[in-house]
C-alpha positions as CSV (number, residue, x, y, z in Angstrom):
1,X,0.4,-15.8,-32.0
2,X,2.5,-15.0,-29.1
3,X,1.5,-15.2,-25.7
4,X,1.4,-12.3,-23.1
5,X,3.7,-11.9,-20.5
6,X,3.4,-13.7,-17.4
7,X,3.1,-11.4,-14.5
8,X,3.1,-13.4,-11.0
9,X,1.7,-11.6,-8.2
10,X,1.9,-12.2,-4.3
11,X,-1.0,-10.3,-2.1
12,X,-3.4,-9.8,-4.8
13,X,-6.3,-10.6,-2.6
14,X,-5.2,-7.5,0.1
15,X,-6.3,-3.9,-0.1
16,X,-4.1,-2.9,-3.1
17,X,-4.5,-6.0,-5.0
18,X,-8.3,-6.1,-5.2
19,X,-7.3,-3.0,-7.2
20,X,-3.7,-4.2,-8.6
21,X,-5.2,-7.4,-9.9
22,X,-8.0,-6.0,-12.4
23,X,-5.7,-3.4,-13.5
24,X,-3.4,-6.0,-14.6
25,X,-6.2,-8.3,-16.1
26,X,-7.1,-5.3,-17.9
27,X,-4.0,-4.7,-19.7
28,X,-4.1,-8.1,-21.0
29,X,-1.0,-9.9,-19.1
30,X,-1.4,-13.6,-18.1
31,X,-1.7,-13.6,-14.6
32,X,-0.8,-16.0,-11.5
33,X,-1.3,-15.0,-7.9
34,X,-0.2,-16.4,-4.6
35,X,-3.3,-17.2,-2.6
36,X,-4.0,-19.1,0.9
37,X,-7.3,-20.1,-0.4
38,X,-9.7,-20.4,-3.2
39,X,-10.0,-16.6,-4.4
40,X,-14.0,-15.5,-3.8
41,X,-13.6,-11.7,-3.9
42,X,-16.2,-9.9,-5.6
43,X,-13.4,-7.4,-6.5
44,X,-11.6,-10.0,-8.8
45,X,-15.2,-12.1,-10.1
46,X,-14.8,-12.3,-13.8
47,X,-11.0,-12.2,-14.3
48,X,-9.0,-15.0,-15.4
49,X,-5.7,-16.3,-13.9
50,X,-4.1,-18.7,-12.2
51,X,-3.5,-20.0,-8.7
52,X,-0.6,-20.4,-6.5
53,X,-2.1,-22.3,-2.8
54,X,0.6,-21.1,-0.5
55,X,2.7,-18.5,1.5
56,X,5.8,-16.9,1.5
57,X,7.3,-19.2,3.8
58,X,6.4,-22.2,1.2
59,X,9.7,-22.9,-1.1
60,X,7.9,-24.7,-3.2
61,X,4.9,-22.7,-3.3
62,X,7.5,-19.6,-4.6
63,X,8.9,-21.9,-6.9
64,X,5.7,-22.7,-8.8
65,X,4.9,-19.1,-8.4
66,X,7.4,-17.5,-10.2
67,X,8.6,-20.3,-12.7
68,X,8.4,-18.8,-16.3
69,X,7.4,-15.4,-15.3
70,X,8.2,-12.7,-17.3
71,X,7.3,-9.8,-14.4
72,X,7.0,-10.6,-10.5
73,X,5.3,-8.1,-8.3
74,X,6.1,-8.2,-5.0
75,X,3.0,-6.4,-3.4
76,X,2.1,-8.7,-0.1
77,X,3.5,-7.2,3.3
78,X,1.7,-6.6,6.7
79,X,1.0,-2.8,7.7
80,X,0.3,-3.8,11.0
81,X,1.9,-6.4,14.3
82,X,2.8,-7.3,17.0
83,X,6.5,-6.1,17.3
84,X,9.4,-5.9,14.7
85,X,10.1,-9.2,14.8
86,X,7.2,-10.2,13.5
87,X,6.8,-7.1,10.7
88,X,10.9,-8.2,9.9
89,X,9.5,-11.7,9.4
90,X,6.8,-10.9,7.3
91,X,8.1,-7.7,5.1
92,X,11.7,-8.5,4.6
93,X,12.0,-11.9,5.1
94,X,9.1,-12.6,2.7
95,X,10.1,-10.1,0.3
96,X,14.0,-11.9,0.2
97,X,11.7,-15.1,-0.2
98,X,10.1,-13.9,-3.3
99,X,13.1,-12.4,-4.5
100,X,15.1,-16.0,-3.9
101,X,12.8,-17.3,-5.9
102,X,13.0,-15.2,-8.8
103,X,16.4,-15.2,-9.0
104,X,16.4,-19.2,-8.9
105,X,13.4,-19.8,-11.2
106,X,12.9,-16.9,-13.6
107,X,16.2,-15.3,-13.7
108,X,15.7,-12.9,-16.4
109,X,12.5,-11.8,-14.7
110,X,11.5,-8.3,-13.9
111,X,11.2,-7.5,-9.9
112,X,8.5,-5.1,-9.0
113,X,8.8,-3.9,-5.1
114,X,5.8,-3.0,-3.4
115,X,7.1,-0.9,-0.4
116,X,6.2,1.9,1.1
117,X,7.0,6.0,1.5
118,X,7.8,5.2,5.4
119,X,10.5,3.4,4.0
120,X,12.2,6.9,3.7
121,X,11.9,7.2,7.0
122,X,12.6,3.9,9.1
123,X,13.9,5.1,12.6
124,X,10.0,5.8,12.7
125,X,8.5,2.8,13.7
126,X,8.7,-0.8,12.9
127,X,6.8,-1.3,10.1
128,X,8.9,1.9,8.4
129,X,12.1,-0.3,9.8
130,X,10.9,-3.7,8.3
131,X,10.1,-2.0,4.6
132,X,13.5,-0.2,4.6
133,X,15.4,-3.4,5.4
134,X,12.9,-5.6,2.7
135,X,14.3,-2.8,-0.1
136,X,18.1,-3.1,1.4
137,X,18.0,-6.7,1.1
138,X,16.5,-7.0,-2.5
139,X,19.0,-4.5,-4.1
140,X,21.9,-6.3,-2.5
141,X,20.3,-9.6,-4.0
142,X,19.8,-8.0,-7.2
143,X,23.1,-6.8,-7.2
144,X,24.6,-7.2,-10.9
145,X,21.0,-7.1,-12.2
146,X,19.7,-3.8,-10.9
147,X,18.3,-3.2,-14.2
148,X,15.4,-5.8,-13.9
149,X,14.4,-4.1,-10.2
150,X,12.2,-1.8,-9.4
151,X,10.6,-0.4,-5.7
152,X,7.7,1.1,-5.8
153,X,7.0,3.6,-2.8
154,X,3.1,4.2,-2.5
155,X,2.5,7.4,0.2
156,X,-1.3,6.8,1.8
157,X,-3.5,5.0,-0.5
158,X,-7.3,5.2,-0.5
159,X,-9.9,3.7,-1.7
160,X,-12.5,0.7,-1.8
161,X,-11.9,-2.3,0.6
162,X,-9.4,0.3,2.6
163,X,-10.6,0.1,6.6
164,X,-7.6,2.1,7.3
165,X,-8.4,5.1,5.5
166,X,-12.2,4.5,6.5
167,X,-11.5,6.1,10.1
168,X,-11.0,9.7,8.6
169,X,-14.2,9.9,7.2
170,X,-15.9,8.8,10.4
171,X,-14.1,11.0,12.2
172,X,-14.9,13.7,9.3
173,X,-18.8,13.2,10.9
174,X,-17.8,13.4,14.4
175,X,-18.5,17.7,16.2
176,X,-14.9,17.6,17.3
177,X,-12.4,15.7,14.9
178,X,-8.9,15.5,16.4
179,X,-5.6,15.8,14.0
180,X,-3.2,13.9,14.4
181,X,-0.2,16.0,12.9
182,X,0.8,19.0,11.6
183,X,2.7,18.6,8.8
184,X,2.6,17.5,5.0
185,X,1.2,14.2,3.5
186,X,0.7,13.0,-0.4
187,X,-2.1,10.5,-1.0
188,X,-3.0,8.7,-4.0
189,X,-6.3,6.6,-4.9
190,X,-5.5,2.8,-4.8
191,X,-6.6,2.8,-8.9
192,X,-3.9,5.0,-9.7
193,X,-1.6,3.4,-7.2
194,X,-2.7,0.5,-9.3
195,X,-2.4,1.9,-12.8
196,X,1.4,2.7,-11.8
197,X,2.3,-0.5,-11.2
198,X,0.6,-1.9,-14.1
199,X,2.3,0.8,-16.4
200,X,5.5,-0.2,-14.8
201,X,4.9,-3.9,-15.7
202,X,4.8,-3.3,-19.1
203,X,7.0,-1.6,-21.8
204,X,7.3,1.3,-20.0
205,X,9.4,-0.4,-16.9
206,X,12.0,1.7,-15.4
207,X,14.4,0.1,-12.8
208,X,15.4,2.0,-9.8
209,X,13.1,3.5,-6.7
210,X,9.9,6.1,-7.0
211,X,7.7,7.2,-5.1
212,X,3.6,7.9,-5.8
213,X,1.6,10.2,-5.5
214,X,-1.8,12.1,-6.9
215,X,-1.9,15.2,-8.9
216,X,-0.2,17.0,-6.0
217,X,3.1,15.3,-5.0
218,X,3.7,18.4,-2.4
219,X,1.3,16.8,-0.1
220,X,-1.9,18.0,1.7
221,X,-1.9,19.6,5.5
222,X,-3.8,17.3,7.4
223,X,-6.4,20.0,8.2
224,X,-6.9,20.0,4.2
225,X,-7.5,16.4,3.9
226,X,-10.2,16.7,7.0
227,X,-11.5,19.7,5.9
228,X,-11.9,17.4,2.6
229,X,-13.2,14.4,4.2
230,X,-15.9,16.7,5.9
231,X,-17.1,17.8,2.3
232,X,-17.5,14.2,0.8
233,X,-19.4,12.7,3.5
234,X,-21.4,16.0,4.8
235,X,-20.1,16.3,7.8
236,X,-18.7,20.2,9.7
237,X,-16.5,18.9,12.4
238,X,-14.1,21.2,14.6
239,X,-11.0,20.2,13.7
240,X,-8.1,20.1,17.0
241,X,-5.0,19.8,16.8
242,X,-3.7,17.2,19.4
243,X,-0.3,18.1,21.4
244,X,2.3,15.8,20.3
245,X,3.0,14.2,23.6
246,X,-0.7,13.2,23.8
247,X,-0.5,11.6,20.2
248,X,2.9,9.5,21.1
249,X,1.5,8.7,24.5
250,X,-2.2,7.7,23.2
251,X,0.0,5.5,20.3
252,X,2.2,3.9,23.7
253,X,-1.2,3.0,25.6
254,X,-2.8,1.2,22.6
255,X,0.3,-0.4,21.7
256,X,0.7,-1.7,24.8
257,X,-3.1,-3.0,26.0
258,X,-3.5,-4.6,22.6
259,X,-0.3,-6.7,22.6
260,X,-1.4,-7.9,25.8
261,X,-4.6,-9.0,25.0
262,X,-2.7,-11.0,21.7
263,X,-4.2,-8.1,18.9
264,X,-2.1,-6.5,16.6
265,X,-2.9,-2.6,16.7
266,X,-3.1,-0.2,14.0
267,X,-2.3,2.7,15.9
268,X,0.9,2.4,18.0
269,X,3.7,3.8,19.3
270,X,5.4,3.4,15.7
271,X,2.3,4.7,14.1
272,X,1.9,7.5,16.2
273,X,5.6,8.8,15.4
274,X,4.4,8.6,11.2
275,X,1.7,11.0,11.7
276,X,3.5,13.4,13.8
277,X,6.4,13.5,10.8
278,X,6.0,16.9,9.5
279,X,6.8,16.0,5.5
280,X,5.4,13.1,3.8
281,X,5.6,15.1,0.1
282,X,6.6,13.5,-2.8
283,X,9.7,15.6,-4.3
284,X,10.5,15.7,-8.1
285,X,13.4,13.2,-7.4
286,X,11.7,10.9,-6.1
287,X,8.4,10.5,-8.1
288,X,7.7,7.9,-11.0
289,X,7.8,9.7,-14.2
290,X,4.9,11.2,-15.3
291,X,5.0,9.7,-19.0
292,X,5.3,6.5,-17.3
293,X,1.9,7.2,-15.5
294,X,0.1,10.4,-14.4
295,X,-2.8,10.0,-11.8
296,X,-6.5,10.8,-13.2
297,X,-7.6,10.7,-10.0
298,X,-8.4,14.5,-7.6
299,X,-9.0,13.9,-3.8
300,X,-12.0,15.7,-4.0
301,X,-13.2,13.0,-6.5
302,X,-11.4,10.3,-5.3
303,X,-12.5,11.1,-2.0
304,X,-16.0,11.2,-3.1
305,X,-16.2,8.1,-4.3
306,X,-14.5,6.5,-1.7
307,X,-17.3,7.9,0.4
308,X,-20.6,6.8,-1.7
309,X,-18.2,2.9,-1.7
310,X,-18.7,3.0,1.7
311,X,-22.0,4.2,2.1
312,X,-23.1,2.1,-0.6
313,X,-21.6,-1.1,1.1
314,X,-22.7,0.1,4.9
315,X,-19.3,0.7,6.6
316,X,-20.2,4.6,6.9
317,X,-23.1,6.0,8.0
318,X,-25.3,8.9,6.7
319,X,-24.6,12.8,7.4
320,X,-26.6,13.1,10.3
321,X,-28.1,9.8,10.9
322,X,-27.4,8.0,14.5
C-alpha cells in the first residue's frame, strides 16, 4: 500500500495553523511541522505527525523539514513588529529560507505560499511591503518551475484562537463603536481559509496566485460587519465613523509609544493606512476557483460561532454584564 503524501508545514501552531493543521490531518496526508517546542495545543490533541525543533533561520532545521516532501506549505510570517526591517526578516527572508530549502532538498516538491491580500497593496505599510517582497522573491526562485508554486492570498480571517479579530466584537458591546474605514473588506472564517489550502494540497493544486474569500468576494462595508458583530454577541452600539486624519494619527501615536517601550503594536501607522483603503474585495480574477474549494461558511454563522468560542473560553464577556 502506498503511502500518503508528505506535506511539511512551517507555523502550524499560529492562528491559521491550529486550524490548517487538523484540516490537513483530516484529509489523510502525512504530516511534519516546524515547531520551537514540544506542540501542547488543545487545538491539534489527537493528531498525528511529526516534528521539526527549530526556526527559519536553522539550515539544518529546513533541511530535515522539507526532505522527502511531497507538498510544503509556507504558512509562518509575523502580522505584526517593530519596523520593516524586522517584518523583511521575518516574512521574506524566512519565506526565501523555506523556499531554499525546497528547492535543495525536495526539488520536485509542491510550494504552497501563505501570504496575504495586503500584499496587493504594499506601499501601505510594512507588513503589506514585507509580504509583497516574500511573493517577489519566491517566483523569481521558482523561476523555471512556476508550475509547482502556488501563493495563497487570505483577506481577514476569523475565527477561534484569533485575538485580532477578537477586538470587533468587544467593540460591537461598547454604546459608541468607532469605524475605522469606509470602504470594502472580504473576510473568510479560518476553517475555510483552511479547507483552501488543504484542497490546494491535494489533487486539485493549481499553481499561480489567488486570493480568498467567503461566500461574498465583493466584500462587506465596515458598518455591515459591525452592524454584524453587534448581532452575534447582543450588543446595539452607535457606530462613528472616525475622520481619516484621526485614524492615521491615532495609528502614528501607538506606533510610536510602543516601539519605545520595546512592544511590537498591532495597530500602527502601517495598520492604520490598511483600514482606511477603501477596497479590500476579492475580484473574479483573483479568487481560487470555486471547484477547487467553495466556503460553507456565512458571517452571520461564522461570526456566531466565533462569538459563543469566545464566550465559551472567557475572552468576551456577556451582553450586558460588567
Amino acid at each position: 500500500m502506498s503511502l500518503s503524501p508528505l506535506v511539511a508545514v512551517t507555523g502550524g501552531t499560529g492562528f491559521l495553523g491550529l486550524h490548517l493543521v487538523p484540516a490537513l490531518a483530516q484529509a489523510g496526508l502525512r504530516l511534519r511541522l516546524l515547531v520551537r517546542r514540544p506542540v501542547t495545543h488543545v487545538a491539534l490533541e489527537g493528531l498525528a505527525f511529526e516534528t521539526v525543533n527549530g526556526t527559519l533561520e536553522d539550515e539544518a532545521a529546513m533541511a530535515a523539514l522539507v526532505q522527502g516532501a511531497d507538498v510544503v506549505v509556507h504558512a509562518a510570517g509575523l502580522i505584526k513588529a517593530r519596523d520593516r526591517a524586522a517584518f523583511m526578516r521575518a516574512n521574506r527572508d524566512g519565506t526565501v529560507a523555506v523556499a531554499r530549502a525546497t528547492r535543495r532538498m525536495a526539488p520536485m516538491a509542491k510550494f504552497i505560499m501563505i501570504s496575504s491580500l495586503a500584499a496587493r497593496e504594499p506601499q501601505l505599510s510594512n507588513y503589506a511591503f514585507s509580504k509583497r517582497a516574500a511573493e517577489d522573491e519566491v517566483r523569481r526562485m521558482f523561476g523555471g518551475a512556476a508550475e509547482q508554486l502556488a501563493i495563497i492570498r487570505p483577506p481577514a480571517v476569523y475565527g477561534p484562537w484569533d485575538r485580532e479579530t477578537l477586538a470587533v466584537f468587544q467593540e460591537s458591546l461598547w454604546k459608541v463603536a468607532p469605524l475605522l474605514g469606509h470602504g470594502k473588506a472580504a473576510v473568510i472564517h479560518a476553517r475555510d481559509a483552511a479547507g483552501a489550502i488543504a484542497a490546494m494540497v491535494g489533487p486539485k493544486f493549481r499553481p499561480g496566485c489567488f486570493a480568498l474569500a467567503d461566500e461574498n468576494p465583493e466584500g462587506y462595508e465596515i458598518r455591515a460587519l459591525m452592524t454584524q458583530a453587534a448581532r452575534a454577541t447582543g450588543g446595539a452600539p452607535i457606530c462613528i465613523n472616525l475622520p481619516r486624519i484621526l485614524v492615521l494619527s491615532a495609528g502614528f501615536l501607538s506606533e510610536r509609544l510602543r516601539s519605545g517601550r520595546g512592544t511590537r503594536p498591532i495597530f500602527t501607522l502601517g495598520k492604520a493606512r490598511e483600514m482606511l483603503h477603501p477596497d479590500w474585495s476579492v475580484s473574479n480574477s483573483e479568487l481560487l476557483p470555486r471547484e477547487i474549494y467553495r466556503p460553507r461558511i456565512s458571517l452571520a454563522a461564522g461570526f456566531a460561532e466565533a462569538v459563543a468560542w469566545y464566550r465559551q473560553v472567557g475572552w468576551l464577556r456577556q451582553s450586558g454584564s460588567g
